[in-house]
N, C-alpha and C positions, 0 to 999 in steps of 0.2 A: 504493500500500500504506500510506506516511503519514496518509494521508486518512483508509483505512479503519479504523487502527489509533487513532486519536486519536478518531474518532467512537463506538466500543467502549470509553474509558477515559474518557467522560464519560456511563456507562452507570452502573446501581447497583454499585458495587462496593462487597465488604466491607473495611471498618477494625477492625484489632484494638485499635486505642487507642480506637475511639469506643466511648460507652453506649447510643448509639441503637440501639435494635431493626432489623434485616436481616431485609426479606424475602426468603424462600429458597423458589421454585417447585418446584412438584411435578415439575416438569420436569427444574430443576437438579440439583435429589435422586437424578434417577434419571442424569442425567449423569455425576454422583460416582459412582453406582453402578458405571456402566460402563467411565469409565477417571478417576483421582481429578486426573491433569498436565492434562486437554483441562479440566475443574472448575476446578482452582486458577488455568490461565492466564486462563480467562474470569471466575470471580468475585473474583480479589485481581490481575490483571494486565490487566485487559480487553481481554484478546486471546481473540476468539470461533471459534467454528468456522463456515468458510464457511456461509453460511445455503443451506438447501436450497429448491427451487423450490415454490411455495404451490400445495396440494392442494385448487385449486379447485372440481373437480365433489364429491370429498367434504366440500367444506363447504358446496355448495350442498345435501347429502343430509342433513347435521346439520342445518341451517338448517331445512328443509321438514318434519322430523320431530318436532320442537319445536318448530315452528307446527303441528303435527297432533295429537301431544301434547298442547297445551293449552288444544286446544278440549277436550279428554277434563278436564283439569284444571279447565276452566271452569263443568264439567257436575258433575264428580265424580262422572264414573262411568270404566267401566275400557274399556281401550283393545281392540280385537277382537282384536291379535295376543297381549294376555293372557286371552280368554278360549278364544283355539284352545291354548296351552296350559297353559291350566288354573291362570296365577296370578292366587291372589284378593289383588287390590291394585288400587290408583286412581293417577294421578299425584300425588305430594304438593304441596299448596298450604301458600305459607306466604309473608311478603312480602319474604324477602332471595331469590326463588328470581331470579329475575333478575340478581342480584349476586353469586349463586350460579354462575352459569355465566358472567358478565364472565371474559375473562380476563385483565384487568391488575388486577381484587381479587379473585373467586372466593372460598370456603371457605377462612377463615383463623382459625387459631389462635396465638399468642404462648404459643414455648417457653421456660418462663422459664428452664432449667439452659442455653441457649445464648443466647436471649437473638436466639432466631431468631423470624421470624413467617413459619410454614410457610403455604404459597397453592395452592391445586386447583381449576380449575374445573371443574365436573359437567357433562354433558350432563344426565342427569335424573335427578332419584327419583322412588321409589312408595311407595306405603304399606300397609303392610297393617292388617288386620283388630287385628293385636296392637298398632298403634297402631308398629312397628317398620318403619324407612328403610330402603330398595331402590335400592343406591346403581348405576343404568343406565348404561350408556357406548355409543355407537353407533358403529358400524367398518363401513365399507364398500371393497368389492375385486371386483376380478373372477376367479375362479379356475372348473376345470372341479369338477363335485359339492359336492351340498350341505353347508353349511358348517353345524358339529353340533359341534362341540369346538377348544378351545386346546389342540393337539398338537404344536405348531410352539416350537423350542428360542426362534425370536426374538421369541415372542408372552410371553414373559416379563416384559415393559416392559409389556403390558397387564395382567396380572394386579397387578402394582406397581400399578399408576395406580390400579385399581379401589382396592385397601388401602389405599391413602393416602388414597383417597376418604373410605372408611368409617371409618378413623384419623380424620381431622379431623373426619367428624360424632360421632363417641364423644366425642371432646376437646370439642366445642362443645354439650352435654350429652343429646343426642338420644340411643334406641334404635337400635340401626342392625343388621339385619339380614345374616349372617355369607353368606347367597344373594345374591349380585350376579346380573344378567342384560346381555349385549353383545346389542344391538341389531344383525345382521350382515348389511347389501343386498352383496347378490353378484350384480354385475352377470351378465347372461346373455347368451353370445354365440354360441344354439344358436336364433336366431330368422333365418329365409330375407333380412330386410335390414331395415339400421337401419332407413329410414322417420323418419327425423328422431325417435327415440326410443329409449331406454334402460331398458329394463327389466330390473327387479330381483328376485329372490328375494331375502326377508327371513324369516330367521331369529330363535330364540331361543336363546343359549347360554350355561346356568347356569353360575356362578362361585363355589364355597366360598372366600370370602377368608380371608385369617391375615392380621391385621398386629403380629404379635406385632415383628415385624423393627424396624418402622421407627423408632421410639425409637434404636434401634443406631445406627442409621444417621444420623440425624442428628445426635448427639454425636459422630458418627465424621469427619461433613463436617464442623463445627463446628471440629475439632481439627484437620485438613488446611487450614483456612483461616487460624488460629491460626497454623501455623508459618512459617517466611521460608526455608523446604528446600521448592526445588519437591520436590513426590512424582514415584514413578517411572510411568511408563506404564501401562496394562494393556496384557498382551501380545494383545489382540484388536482393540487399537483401530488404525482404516483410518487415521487422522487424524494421528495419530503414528509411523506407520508410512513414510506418506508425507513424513513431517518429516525423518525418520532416512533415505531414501531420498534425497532432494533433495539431501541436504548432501553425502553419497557422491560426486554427480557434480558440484557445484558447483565451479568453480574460483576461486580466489582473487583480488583488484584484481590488476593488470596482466597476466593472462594471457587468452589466447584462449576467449573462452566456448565452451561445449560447443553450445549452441544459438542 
């Protein structure tokens, strides 16, 4: 646990005495969002939250769809699954798109009332006719019935990601389009046998973004980093829950462990 622990506090963390600019991921943003204690101990204490296991067939589907994409980008012309339905828009070219979707620089902006440099990386944009960014995200799952809408209480975090998207391309002076679109492969598992094959229905499913919020929010992280009072929990978060559990059964130096 030493080991793990010391390798997490020679990560970025932030300093309230330094001048130097912090950058602060779209990720971690929505971290604070969802509980501010698991936020404060990972960016001012670098103590992180067990890392979860790498969604490899879905990044092999992000991977392949942006090499397909940008043969479409290359042509500048529009991709088939916006002409079944019906948007008039191309992939946008432009020469940071690559740097664009890095994700250790991605779409960054320097917040100067924090004194953060907010970081997103895109899966893709479009463009349309009005000369206006379509800021794309790709999700892939496998569930029964076609995937048509964010209806789901925890698809929440997606609609964040997309507005933050479109937040940093507004901040970095683009037009940027308030219609998002999730790219959604839903794998299918209504085929007689794999056959060494995985087949997908892909979807399109519009997004009205608002990022009126996120300004809020990140003077609000900003201010939670700032103080030397860890903050309290949210009471939904798995991670601190199990923290507050653990210590219930733990027994103290010299007594008989429980396990």
């Amino acid at each position: 646990m030493s080991q793990y622990y010391n390798s997490q506090r020679a990560r970025n963390l932030f300093n309230p005495h330094s001048k130097d600019p912090f950058k602060l991921s779209r990720s971690k943003l929505e971290l604070f969002m969802n509980c501010p204690r698991c936020f404060y101990l990972d960016r001012r204490l670098g103590v992180s939250q067990p890392p979860g296991y790498p969604f490899n067939l879905n990044s092999a589907v992000d991977f392949l769809l942006k090499k397909e994409f940008d043969i479409h980008r290359a042509d500048k012309t529009a991709h088939p699954l916006m002409e079944t339905y019906n948007i008039k828009a191309v992939p946008f070219e432009h020469k940071k798109m690559n740097e664009w979707r890095d994700n250790f620089r991605g779409v960054q902006y320097h917040h100067r009332p924090t004194n953060f440099i907010i970081t997103g990386a895109v899966d893709d944009i479009w463009v349309n006719p009005q000369g206006e960014l379509i800021v794309v995200d790709y999700k892939s799952t496998s569930k029964n019935g076609k995937i048509t809408e964010l209806n789901q209480d925890w698809q929440i975090s997606y609609k964040r990601q997309m507005e933050i998207y479109q937040w940093l391309l507004r901040k970095n002076g683009f037009r940027v389009s308030a219609a998002g679109y999730f790219v959604y492969c839903n794998g299918r598992t209504d085929k007689k046998a794999f056959d060494g094959r995985l087949e997908f229905e892909v979807t399109l499913v519009k997004y009205e973004g608002n990022d009126d919020w996120v300004e809020e929010k990140i003077i609000e992280a900003h201010k939670c980093l700032m103080s030397d009072k860890l903050p309290k929990s949210s009471p939904d978060c798995d991670f601190c829950a199990y923290r507050v559990a653990a210590k219930r059964v733990e027994k103290p130096k010299g007594t008989t462990p429980l396990f």
